[in-house]
C-alpha positions, 0 to 999 in steps of 0.5 A, spaced: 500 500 500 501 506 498 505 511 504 505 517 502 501 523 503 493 521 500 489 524 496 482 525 498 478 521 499 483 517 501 482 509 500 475 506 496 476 503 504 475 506 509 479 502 515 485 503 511 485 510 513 490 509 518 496 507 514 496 514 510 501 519 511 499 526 512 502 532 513 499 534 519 496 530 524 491 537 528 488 534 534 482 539 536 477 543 531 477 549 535 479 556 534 486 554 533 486 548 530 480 550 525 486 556 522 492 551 523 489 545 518 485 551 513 491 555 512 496 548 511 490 546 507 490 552 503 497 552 502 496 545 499 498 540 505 494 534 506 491 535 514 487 530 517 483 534 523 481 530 528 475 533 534 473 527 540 466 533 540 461 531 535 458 537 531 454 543 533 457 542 540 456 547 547 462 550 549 462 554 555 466 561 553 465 568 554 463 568 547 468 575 546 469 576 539 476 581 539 479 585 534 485 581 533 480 575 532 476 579 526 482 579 522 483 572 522 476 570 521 475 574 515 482 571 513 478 565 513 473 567 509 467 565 516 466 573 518 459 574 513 457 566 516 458 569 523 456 577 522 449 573 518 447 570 526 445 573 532 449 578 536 453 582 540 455 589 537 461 592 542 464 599 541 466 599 549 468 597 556 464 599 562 469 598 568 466 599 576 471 599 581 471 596 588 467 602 591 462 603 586 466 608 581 463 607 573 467 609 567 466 607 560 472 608 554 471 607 547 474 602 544 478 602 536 473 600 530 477 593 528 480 594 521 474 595 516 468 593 520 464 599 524 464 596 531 470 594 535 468 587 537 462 581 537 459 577 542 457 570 538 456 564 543 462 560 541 457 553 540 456 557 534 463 560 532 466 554 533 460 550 528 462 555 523 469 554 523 469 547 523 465 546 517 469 551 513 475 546 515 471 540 512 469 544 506 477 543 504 479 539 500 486 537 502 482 537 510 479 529 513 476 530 518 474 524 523 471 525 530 467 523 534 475 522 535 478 521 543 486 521 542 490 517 548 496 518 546 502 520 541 506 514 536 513 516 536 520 513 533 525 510 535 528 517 537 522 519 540 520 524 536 512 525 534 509 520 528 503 520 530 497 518 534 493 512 537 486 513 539 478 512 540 476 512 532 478 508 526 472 511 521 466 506 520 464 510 513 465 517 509 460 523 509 459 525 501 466 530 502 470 525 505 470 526 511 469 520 516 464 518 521 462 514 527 468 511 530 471 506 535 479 506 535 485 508 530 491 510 529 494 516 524 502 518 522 504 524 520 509 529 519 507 533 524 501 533 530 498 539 532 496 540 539 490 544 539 485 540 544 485 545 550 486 547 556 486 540 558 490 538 552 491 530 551 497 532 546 500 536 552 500 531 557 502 525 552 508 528 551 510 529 559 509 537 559 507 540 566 501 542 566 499 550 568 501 552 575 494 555 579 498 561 579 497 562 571 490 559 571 483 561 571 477 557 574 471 560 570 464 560 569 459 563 566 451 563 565 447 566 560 441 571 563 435 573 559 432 581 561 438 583 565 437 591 565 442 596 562 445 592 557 449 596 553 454 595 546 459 596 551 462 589 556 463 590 562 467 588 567 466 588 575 472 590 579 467 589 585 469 588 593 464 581 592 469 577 587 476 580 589 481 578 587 477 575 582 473 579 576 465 580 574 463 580 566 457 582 563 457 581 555 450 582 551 449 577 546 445 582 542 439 576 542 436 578 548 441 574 553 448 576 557 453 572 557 455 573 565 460 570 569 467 569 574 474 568 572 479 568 579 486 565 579 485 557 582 490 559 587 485 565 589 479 560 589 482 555 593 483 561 599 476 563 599 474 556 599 468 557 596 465 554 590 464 559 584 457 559 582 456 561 589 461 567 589 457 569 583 450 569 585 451 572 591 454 579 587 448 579 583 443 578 588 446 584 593 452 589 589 448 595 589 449 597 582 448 588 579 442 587 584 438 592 580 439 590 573 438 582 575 432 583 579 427 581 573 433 577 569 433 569 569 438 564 568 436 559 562 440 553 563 446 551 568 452 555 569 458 552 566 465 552 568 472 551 564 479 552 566 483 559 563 491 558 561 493 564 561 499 566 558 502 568 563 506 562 564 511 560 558 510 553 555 514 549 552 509 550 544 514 545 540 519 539 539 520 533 534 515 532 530 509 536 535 507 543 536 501 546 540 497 551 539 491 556 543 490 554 550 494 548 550 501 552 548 497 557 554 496 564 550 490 566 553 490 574 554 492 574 562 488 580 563 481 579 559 481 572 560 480 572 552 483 567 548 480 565 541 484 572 538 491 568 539 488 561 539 486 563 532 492 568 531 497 561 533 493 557 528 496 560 523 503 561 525 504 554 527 501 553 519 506 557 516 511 555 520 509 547 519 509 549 510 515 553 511 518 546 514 515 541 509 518 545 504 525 545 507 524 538 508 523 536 501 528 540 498 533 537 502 531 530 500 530 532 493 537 535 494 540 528 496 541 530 504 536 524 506 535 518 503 529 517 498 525 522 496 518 525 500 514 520 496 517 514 496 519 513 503 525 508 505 520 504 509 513 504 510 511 507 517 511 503 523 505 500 526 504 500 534 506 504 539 503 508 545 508 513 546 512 510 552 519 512 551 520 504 553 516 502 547 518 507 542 517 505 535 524 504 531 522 504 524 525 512 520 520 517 518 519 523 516 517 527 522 518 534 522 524 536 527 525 540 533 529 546 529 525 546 523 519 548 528 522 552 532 521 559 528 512 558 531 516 557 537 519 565 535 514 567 532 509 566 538 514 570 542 515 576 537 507 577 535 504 575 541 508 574 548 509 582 548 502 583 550 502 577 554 507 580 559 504 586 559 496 583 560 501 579 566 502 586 570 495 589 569 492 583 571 497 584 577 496 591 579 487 589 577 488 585 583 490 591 588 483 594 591 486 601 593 488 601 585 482 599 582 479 606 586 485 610 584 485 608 576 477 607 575 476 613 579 480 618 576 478 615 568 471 616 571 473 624 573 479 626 569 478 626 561 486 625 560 485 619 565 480 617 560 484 617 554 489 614 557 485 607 558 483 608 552 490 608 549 492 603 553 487 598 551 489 600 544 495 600 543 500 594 546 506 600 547 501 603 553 500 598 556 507 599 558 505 604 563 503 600 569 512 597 570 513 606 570 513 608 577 511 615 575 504 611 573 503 610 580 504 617 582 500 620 577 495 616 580 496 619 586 496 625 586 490 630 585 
């Protein structure tokens, strides 16, 4: 049988699917998985895409829509499908203090649209973005499929993956259907599977310290007064160190809810929904516009990987995208805008690799040719270094994927430190009344949180000593 890239679709019978060499293996059809496997398919690359969920699925999220998230969406060709539904229009942030100050800031237009930002319910995002990616041709997609562990080589770099899923039948666009166990090899797996990522912990990276992580819930309540095309966040004394969001959905509902570190949440020793609840039914501003609002459904609750803690994001024959590398926006909580944004940098640099690796074969550096393996790839493993697979292949190394690992730091983690200190200084009770309070009064105050929120460079204002003594003064 033949081992190279397939075509699709990719055998008249489906159970030889797993014999097939892809290019890249992306474990999760989420944000970041979705923009990884289109932009690699795009670029001619044979993707097979695997989700454990099957669609359309509930994900609890805030449902925040960023302007960094706009501009890939609209990259991807989705953002007149998601403008066409239900939702949120947002201009502005509203913030309230611990001591009941309320400022309201205008937020910048994102490029060529007439709002800031949406609030869409991710089920419907996500929906969207998983059949823009079945829709490719160079893109199969299997699921429901559960990944337990990672098939290496015998020098432990990444083949592939082993799971709960081999293909029992095809859609019309050859995508596989209902499934029960496999095993699938490729030149690179992506792990885009989430906060509590299989591919993460398959390859023995230590998790999130509670430091770094947001316990978070979030609810949806129909005819909560006052809402706005503004998000609001509330710095309030009831959730401290934590913060309140209330998000308008645009379809009569808001998406409210509570992010608080897992450190701060295991001191108050109280459960999250009921922090929750209790700041909607006794904070002064909150109790009043919820008194005739209901909760429709349950509270869900998820775990937030900020990205303030650095994670190992690549290696030999993996890299890891979205929440699994942990690039959620440390201060916001927002996360789907650099899920969306390591999607493509991971496709771009996995291309770029693939390129280079089948130069150098074409050139004589390795044996063979990229279509004409040496040997056909192994059978069996588990991912155990002990029962490493020995066979050659044609894993993507570590340095060929170094350059995501760099990119990430050059375009994303810049604004990931400086969220880091603002999430700090959010945390400091005599600074929230300071800062919010002076914006609400000094319009100079104002402008400054406008620009900081714009501009990543501001942002650098919360590590200037002078800051903090301008905040001071009368």
């Amino acid at each position: 049988m033949d081992y190279t890239t397939p075509d699709k679709p990719l055998a008249d019978n489906p159970a030889e699917m797993d014999f097939c060499l892809y290019d890249a293996i992306v474990v999760g059809s989420g944000p970041a998985g979705s923009a990884c496997a289109i932009f690699l398919a795009r670029a001619g690359r044979k993707v097979l895409l695997l989700d454990k969920a099957e669609y359309p699925r509930e994900k609890v999220c805030g449902d925040a829509i960023s302007g960094k998230s706009i501009h890939v969406l609209r990259e991807l060709g989705i953002l007149p499908k998601l403008e066409a539904q239900a939702h949120g229009v947002i201009n502005g942030l509203m913030m309230v203090s611990p001591d009941g100050k309320e400022v309201v800031v205008p937020f910048p237009k994102a490029t060529g649209m007439g709002c800031a930002g949406y609030c869409l319910r991710r089920k419907q995002t996500d929906e969207a973005l998983n059949e823009a990616a079945k829709a490719e041709k160079n893109i199969t997609f299997v699921g429901p499929f559960s990944v337990q562990t990672l098939l290496r080589d015998g020098k432990n770099a990444v083949i592939g993956v082993k799971g709960d899923g081999k293909p029992a039948g095809m859609d019309d666009r050859g995508n596989a259907q209902n499934a029960s166990s496999g095993e699938y090899r490729a030149r690179v797996v992506v792990g885009a599977d989430g906060s509590g990522s299989v591919v993460s912990r398959s390859l023995g990276l230590a998790g999130v310290p509670p430091e770094h992580a947001f316990m978070a819930i979030r609810g949806y309540w129909r005819g909560v007064g006052g809402l706005s095309e503004n998000i609001e966040l509330f710095f309030i004394d009831e959730v401290l160190p934590g913060y309140l969001w209330v998000f308008p959905m645009g379809d009569g509902t808001a998406n409210v809810g509570l992010g608080i570190l897992n450190s701060d949440i295991k001191k108050r020793n109280e459960h999250p929904n009921k922090i929750l609840l209790n700041a909607l039914a006794k904070h002064p501003i909150l109790s009043k516009r919820f008194a005739n609002a209901k909760l429709e459904g349950n509270i869900g609750a998820w775990t937030i990987p900020n990205g303030s803690y650095k994670k190992q994001n690549s290696g030999d024959g993996w890299v890891l995208c979205g929440d699994a590398a942990s690039l959620v926006d440390p201060f916001s909580g927002e996360g789907v805008g650099n899920a969306l944004a390591s999607g493509k940098l991971a496709a771009q640099a996995i291309d770029e690799a693939l390129e280079k690796q089948m130069e150098e074969k074409l050139n004589g550096s390795g044996a063979g040719s990229p279509d004409e393996p040496d040997t056909a790839p192994p059978q069996g493993g588990d991912g155990d270094s002990s029962q490493s697979l020995d066979a050659d292949t044609w894993a993507l190394d570590a340095s060929s994927l170094k350059p995501y690992s760099e990119r990430i730091e050059k375009e994303l983690r810049p604004e990931l430190e400086m969220s880091y200190k603002l999430q700090r200084a959010s945390r400091l009770r005599f600074l929230l009344n300071l800062f919010i309070g002076k914006a609400a009064s000094k319009p100079e105050f104002r402008q400054m949180l406008v620009d900081m929120l714009a501009n990543d460079k501001e942002k650098e204002r919360v590590a200037d000593p002078l800051f903090y003594l301008k905040l001071l003064l009368p």
